[in-house]
MDAnalysis code that builds the backbone (N, CA, C; Angstrom):
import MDAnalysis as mda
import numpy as np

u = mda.Universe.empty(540, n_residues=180, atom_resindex=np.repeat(np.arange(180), 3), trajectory=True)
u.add_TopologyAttr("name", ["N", "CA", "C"] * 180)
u.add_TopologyAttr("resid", np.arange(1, 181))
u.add_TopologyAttr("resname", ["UNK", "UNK", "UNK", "UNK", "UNK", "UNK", "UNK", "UNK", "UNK", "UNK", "UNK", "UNK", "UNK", "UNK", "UNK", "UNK", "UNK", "UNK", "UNK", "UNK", "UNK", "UNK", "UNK", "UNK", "UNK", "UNK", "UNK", "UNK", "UNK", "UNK", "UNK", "UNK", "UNK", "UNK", "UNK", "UNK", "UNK", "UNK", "UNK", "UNK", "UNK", "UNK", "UNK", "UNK", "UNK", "UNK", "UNK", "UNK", "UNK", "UNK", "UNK", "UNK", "UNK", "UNK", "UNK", "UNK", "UNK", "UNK", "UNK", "UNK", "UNK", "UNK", "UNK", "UNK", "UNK", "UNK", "UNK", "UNK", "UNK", "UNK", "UNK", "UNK", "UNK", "UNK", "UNK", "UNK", "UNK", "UNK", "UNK", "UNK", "UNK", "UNK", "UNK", "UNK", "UNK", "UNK", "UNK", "UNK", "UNK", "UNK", "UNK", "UNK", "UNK", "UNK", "UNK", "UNK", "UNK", "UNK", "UNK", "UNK", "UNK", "UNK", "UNK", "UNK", "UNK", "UNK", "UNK", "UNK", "UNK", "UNK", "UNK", "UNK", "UNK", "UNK", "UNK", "UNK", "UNK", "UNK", "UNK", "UNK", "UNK", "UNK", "UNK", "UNK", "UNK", "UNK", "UNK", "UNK", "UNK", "UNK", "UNK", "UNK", "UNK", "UNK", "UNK", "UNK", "UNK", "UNK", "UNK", "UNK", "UNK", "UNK", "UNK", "UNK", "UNK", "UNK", "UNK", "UNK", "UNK", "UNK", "UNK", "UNK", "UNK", "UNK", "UNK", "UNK", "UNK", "UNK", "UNK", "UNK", "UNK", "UNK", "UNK", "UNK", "UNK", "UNK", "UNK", "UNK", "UNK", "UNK", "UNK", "UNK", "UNK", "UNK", "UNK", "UNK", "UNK", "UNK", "UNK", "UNK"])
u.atoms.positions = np.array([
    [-28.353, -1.983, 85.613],
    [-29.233, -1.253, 84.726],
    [-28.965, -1.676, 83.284],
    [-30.051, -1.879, 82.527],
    [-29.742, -2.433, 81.045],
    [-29.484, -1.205, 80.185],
    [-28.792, -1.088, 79.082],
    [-28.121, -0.401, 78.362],
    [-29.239, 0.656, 77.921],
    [-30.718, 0.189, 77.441],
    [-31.434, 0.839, 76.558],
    [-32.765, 1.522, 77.408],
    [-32.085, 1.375, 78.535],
    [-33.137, 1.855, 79.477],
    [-32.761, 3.351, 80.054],
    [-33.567, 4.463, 80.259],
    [-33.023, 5.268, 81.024],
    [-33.388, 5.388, 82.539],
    [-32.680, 6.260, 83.213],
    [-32.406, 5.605, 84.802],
    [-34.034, 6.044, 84.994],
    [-34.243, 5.471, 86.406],
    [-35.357, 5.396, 86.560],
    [-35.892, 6.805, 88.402],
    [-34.525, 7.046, 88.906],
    [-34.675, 7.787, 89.775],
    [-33.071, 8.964, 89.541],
    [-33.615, 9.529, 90.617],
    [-32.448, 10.803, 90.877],
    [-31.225, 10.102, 91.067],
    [-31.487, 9.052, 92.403],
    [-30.128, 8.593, 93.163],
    [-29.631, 7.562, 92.141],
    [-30.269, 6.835, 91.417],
    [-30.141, 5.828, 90.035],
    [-28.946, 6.780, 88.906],
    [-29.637, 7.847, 88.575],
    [-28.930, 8.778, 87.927],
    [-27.849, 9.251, 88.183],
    [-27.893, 9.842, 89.651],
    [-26.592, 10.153, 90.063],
    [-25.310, 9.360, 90.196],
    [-25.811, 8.039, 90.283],
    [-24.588, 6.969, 90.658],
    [-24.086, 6.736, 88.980],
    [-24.723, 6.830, 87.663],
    [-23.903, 6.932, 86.690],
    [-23.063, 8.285, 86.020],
    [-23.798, 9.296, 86.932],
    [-23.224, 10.584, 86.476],
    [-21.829, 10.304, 87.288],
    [-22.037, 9.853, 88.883],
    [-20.385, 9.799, 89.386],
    [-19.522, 9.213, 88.355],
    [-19.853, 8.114, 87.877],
    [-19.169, 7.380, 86.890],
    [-18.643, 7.734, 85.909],
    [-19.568, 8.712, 85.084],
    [-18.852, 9.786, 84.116],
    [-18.194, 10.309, 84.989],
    [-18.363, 11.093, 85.827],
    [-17.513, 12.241, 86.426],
    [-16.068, 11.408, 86.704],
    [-15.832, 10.849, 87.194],
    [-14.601, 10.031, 87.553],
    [-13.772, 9.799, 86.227],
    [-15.107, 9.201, 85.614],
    [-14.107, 9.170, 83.985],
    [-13.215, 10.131, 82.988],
    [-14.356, 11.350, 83.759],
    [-13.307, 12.721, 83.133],
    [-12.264, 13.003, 84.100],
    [-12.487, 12.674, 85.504],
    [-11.262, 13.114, 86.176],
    [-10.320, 12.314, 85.490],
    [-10.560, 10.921, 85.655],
    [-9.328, 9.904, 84.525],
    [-8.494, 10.826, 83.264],
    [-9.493, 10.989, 82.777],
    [-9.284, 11.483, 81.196],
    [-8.539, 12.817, 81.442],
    [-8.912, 13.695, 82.200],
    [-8.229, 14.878, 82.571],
    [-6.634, 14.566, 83.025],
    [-6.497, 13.507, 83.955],
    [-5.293, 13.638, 84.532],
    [-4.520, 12.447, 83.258],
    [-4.940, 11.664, 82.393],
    [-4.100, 10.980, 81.292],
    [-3.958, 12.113, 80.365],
    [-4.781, 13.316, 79.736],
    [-4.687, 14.462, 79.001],
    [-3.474, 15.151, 79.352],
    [-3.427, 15.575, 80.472],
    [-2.605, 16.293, 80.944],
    [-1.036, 15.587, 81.076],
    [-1.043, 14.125, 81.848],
    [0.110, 13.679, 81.359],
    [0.480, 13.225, 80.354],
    [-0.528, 13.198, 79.073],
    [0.203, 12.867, 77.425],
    [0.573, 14.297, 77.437],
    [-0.037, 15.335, 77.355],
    [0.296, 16.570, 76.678],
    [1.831, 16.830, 77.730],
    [2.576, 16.568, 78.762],
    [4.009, 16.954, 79.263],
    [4.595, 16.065, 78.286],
    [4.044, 14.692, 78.803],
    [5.277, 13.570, 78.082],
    [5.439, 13.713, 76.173],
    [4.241, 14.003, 75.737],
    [4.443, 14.889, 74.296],
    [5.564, 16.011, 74.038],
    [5.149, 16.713, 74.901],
    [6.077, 18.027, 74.760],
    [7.543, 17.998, 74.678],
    [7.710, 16.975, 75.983],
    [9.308, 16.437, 76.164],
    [9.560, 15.975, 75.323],
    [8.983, 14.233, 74.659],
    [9.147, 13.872, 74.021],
    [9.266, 14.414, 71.998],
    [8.727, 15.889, 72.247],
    [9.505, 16.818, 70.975],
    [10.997, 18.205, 71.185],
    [11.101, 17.598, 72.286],
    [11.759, 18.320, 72.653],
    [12.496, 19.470, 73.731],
    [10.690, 20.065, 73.798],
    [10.783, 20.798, 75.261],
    [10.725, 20.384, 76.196],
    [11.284, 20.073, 77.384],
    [11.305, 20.178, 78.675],
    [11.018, 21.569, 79.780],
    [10.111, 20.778, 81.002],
    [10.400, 21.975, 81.898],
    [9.056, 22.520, 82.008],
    [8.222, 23.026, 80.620],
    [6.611, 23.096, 80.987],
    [5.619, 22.097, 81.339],
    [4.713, 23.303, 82.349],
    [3.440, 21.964, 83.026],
    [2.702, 22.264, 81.485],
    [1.535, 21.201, 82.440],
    [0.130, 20.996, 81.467],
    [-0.101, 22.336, 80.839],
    [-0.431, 23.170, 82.239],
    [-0.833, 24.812, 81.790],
    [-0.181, 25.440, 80.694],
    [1.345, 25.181, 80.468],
    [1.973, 26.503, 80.175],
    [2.046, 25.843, 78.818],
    [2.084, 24.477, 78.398],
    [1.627, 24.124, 77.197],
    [0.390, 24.040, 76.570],
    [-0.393, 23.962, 77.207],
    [-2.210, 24.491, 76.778],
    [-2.016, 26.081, 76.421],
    [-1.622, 26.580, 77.285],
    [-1.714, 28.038, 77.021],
    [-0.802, 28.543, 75.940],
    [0.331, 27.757, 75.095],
    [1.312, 28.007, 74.550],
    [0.511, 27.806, 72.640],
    [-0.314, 26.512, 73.315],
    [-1.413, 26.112, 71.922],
    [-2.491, 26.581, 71.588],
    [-2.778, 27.267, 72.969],
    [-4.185, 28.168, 72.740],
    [-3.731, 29.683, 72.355],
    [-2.030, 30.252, 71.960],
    [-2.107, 31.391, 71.831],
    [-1.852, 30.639, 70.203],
    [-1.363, 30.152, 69.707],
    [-0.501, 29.266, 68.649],
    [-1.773, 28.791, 67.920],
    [-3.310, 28.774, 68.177],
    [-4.187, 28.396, 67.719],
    [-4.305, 29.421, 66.303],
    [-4.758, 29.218, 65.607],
    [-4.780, 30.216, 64.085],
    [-4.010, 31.233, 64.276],
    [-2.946, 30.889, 64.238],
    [-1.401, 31.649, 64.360],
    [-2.088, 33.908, 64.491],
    [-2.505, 33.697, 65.529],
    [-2.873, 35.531, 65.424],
    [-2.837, 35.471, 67.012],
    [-2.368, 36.993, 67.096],
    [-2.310, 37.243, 68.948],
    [-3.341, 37.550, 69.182],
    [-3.538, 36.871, 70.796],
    [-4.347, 36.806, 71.507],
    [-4.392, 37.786, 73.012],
    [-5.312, 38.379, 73.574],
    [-5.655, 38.398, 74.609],
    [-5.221, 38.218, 75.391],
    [-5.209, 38.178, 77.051],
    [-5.131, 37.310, 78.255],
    [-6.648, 36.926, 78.006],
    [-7.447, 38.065, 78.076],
    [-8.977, 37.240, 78.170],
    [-9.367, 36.108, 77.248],
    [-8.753, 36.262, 76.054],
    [-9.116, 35.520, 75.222],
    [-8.491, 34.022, 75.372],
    [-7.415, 34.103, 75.616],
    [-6.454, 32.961, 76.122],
    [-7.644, 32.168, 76.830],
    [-7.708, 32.791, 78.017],
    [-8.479, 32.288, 79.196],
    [-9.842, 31.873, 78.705],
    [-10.997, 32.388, 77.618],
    [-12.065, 32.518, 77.364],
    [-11.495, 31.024, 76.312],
    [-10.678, 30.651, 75.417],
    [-10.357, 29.385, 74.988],
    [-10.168, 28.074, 75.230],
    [-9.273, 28.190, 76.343],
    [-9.287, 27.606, 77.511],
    [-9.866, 27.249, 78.506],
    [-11.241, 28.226, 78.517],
    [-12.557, 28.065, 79.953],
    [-11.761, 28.057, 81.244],
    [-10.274, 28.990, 81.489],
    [-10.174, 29.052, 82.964],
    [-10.746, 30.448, 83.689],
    [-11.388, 30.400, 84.574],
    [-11.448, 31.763, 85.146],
    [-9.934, 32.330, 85.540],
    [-9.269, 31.536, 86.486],
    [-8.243, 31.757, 87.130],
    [-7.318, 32.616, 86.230],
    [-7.664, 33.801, 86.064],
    [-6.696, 34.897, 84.636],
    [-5.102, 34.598, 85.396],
    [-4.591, 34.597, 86.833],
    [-3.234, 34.281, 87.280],
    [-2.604, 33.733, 86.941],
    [-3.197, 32.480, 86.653],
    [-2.785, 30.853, 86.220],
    [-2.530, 31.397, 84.629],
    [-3.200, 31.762, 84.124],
    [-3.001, 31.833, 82.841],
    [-1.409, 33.412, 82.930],
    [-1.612, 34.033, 83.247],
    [-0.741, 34.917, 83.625],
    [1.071, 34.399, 83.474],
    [0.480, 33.706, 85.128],
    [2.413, 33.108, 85.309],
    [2.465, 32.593, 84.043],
    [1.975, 31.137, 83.115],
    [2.140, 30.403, 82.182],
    [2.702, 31.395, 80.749],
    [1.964, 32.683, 80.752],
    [2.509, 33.402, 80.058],
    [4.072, 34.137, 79.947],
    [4.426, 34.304, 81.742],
    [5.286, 34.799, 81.718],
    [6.508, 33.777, 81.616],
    [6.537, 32.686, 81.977],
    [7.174, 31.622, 81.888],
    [7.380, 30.857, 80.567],
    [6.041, 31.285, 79.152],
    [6.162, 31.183, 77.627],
    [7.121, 32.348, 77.503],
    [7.005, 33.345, 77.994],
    [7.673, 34.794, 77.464],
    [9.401, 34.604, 77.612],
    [9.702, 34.110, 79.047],
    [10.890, 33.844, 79.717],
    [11.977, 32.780, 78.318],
    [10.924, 31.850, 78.230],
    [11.833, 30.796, 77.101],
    [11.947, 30.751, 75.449],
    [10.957, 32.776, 75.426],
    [10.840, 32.641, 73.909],
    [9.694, 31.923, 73.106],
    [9.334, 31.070, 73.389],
    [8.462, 30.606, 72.862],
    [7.144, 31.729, 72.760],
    [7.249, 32.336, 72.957],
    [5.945, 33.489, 73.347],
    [6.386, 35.124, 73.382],
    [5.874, 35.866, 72.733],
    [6.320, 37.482, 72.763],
    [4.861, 38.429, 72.759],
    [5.262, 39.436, 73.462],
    [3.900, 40.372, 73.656],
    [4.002, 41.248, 72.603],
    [3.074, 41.919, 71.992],
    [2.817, 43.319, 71.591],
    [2.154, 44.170, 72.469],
    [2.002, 45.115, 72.378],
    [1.146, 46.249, 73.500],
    [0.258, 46.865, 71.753],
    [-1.152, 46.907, 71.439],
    [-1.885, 47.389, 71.216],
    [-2.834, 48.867, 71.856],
    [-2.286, 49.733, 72.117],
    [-2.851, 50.993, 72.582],
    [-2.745, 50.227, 74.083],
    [-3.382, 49.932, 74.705],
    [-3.328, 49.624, 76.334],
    [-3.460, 47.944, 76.563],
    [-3.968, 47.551, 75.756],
    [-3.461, 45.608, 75.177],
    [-2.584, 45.254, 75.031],
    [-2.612, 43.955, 75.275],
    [-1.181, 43.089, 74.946],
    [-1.840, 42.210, 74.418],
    [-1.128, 41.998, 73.434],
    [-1.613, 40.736, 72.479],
    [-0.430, 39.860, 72.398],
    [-0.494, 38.485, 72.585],
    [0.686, 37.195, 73.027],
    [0.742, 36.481, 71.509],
    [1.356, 36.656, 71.572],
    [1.733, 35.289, 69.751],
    [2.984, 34.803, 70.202],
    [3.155, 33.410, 69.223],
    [4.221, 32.499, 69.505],
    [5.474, 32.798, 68.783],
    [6.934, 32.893, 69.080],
    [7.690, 33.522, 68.482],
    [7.867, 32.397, 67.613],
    [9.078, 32.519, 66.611],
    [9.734, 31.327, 65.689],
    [10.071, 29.975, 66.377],
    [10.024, 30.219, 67.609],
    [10.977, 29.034, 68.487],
    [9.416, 28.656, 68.384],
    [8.631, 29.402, 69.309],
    [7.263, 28.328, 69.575],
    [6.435, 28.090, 68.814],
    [6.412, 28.751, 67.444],
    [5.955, 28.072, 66.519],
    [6.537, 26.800, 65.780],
    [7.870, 26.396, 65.562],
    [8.484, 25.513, 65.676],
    [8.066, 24.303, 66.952],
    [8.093, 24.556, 67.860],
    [8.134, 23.982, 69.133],
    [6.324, 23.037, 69.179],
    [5.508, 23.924, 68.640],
    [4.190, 23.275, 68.071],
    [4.019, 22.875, 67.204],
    [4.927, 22.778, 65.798],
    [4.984, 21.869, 65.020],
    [5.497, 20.918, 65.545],
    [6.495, 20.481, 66.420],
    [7.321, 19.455, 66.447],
    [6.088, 18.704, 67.726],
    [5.826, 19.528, 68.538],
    [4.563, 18.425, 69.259],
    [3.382, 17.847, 68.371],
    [3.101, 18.357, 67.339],
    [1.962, 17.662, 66.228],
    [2.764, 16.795, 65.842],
    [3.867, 16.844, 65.240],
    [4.640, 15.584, 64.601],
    [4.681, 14.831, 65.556],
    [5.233, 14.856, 66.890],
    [4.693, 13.574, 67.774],
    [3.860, 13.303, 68.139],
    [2.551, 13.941, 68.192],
    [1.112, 13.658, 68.344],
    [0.828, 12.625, 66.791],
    [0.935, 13.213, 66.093],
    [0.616, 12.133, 64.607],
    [1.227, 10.940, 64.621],
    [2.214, 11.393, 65.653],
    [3.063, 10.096, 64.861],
    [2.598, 8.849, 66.364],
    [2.246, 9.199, 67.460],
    [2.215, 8.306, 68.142],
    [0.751, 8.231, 69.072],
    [-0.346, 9.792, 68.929],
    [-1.160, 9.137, 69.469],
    [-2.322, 9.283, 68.334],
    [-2.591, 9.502, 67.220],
    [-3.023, 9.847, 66.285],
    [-3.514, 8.442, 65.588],
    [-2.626, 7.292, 65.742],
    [-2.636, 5.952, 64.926],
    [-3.829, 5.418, 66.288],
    [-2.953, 5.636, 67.412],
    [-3.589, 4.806, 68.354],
    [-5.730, 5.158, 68.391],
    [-5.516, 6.642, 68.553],
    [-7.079, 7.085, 68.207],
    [-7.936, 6.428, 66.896],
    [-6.778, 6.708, 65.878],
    [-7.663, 5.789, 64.580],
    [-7.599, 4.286, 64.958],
    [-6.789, 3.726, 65.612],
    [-7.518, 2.172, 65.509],
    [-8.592, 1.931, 66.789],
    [-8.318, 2.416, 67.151],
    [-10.035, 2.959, 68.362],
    [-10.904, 2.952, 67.698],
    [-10.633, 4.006, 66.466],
    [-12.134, 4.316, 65.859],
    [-12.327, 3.651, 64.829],
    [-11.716, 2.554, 64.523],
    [-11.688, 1.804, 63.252],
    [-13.094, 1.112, 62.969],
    [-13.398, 1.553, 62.046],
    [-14.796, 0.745, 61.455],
    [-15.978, 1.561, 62.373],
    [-16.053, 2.856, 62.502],
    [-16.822, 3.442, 63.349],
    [-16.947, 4.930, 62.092],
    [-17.917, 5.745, 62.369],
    [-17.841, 6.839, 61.995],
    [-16.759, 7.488, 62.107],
    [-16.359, 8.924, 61.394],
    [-15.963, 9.973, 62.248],
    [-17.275, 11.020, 62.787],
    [-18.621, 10.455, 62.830],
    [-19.484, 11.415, 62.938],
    [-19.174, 11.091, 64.374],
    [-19.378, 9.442, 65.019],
    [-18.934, 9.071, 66.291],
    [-18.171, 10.277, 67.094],
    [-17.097, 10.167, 66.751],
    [-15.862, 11.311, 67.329],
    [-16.548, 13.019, 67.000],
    [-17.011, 12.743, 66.702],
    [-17.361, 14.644, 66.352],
    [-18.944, 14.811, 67.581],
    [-19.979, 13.651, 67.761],
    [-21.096, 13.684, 68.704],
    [-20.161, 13.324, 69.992],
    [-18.852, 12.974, 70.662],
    [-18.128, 12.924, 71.851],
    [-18.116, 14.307, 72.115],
    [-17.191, 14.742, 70.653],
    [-16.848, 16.079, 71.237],
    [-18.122, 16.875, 71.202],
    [-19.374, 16.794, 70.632],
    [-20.165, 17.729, 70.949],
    [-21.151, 17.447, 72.508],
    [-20.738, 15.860, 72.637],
    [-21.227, 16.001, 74.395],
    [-20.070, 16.164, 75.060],
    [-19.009, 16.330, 74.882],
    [-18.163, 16.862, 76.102],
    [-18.638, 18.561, 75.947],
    [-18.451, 19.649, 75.088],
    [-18.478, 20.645, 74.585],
    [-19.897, 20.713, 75.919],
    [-21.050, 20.463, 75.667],
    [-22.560, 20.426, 76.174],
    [-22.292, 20.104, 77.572],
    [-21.742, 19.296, 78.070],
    [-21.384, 18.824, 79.641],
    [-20.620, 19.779, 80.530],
    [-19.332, 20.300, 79.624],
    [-19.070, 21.845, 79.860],
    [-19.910, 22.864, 80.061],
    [-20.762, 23.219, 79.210],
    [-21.729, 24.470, 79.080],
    [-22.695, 24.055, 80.359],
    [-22.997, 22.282, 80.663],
    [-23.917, 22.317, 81.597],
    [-23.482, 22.570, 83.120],
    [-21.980, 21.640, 83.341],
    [-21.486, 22.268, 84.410],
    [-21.168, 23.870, 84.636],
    [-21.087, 24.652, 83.954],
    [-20.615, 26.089, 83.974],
    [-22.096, 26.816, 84.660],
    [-23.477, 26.630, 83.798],
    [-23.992, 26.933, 84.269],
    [-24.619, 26.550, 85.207],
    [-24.788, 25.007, 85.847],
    [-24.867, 24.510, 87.239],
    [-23.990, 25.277, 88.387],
    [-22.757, 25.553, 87.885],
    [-21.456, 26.305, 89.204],
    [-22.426, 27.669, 89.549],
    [-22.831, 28.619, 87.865],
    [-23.629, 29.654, 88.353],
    [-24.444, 29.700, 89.157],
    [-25.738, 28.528, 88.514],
    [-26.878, 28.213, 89.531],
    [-26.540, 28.164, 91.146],
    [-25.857, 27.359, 91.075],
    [-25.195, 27.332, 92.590],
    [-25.150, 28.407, 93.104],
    [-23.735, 29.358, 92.307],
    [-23.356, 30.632, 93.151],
    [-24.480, 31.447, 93.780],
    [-25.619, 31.300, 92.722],
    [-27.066, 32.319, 92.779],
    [-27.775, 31.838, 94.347],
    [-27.753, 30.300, 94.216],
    [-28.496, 29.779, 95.242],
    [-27.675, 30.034, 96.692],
    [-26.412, 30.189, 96.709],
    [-25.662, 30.155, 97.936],
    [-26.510, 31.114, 99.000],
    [-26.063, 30.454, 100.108],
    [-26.283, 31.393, 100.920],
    [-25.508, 32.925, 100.878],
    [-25.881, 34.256, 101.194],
    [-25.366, 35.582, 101.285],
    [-24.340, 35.213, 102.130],
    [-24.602, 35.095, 103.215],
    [-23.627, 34.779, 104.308],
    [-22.624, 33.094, 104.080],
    [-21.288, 33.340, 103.486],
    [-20.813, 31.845, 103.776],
    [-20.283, 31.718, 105.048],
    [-20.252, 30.178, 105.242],
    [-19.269, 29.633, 106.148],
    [-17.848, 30.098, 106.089],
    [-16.994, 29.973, 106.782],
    [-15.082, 30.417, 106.240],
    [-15.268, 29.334, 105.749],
    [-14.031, 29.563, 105.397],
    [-13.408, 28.545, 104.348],
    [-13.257, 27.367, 105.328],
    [-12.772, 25.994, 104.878],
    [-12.157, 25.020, 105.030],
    [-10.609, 25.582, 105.666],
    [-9.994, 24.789, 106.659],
    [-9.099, 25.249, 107.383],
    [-7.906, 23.887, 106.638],
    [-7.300, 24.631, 105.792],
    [-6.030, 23.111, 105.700],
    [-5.025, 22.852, 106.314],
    [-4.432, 24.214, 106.869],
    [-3.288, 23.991, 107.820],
    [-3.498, 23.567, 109.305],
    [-2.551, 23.170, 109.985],
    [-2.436, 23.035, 111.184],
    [-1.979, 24.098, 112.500],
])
């Protein structure tokens, strides 16, 4: 297919959407292993992907957060996942609750505010150069229309999962059987 053309059928279409799609699985699973080997590499050891996403998404404009809100930053439904990661920020300090009338609001203690400065200093210092010579001689409008089609590809899968749920059948199948 030539560059300036758009696809011309469904199944045409679909075979470059796999292509994106694969590309974000790529991108997802290199994201996830810069953001451990970052972390270590400032210092901390021991947290997954999660419990450092969730450590930056409470650490985001230094004010406590939510569980919902955590989760609503993040786009996970799974509130659990976000849960353990909390209790496991809480366990090493990096993370402390308040109780607000029947709320808990999560902020990062001194350690994990520290602990997210020192992952930006190794983010600047080692993948920060590499992104700018990527983008060398390019916009930054470039980098700002990525992130506003990843942002849009999100919003479209979210509401495709809905569409779905709506369309399902009432009655499902069981589940998939994994064990033996």
């Amino acid at each position: 297919m030539d560059d300036d053309r758009k696809p011309q059928s469904v199944e045409e279409f679909s075979r470059i959407l796999s292509d994106l799609e694969f590309a974000i699985v790529n991108l997802s699973f290199g994201f996830h292993k810069w953001v451990e080997i970052c972390m270590s590499a400032s210092g901390t050891r021991g947290l997954s992907p999660m419990d450092i996403l969730v450590l930056h998404g409470i650490n985001l404009r230094a004010r406590g957060r939510r569980l919902a809100e955590i989760c609503m930053v993040l786009n996970i439904d799974d509130a659990h996942l976000v849960s353990y990661s909390l209790k496991k920020l809480l366990a090493a300090d990096l993370a402390r609750v308040h109780r607000r009338g029947r709320e808990s609001h999560y902020e990062t203690t001194e350690l994990g505010d520290r602990t997210c400065d020192e992952y930006r200093r190794v983010r600047d210092e080692f993948l920060v150069p590499n992104i700018q010579w990527f983008l060398e001689g390019r916009s930054s409008t470039e980098m700002q229309q990525v992130t506003l089609f990843l942002k849009t590809m999100t919003a479209m899968y979210d509401q495709s999962g809905r569409s779905a749920t709506a369309a399902a059948p009432s009655v499902l199948p069981p589940p998939v059987r994994t064990k033996r």
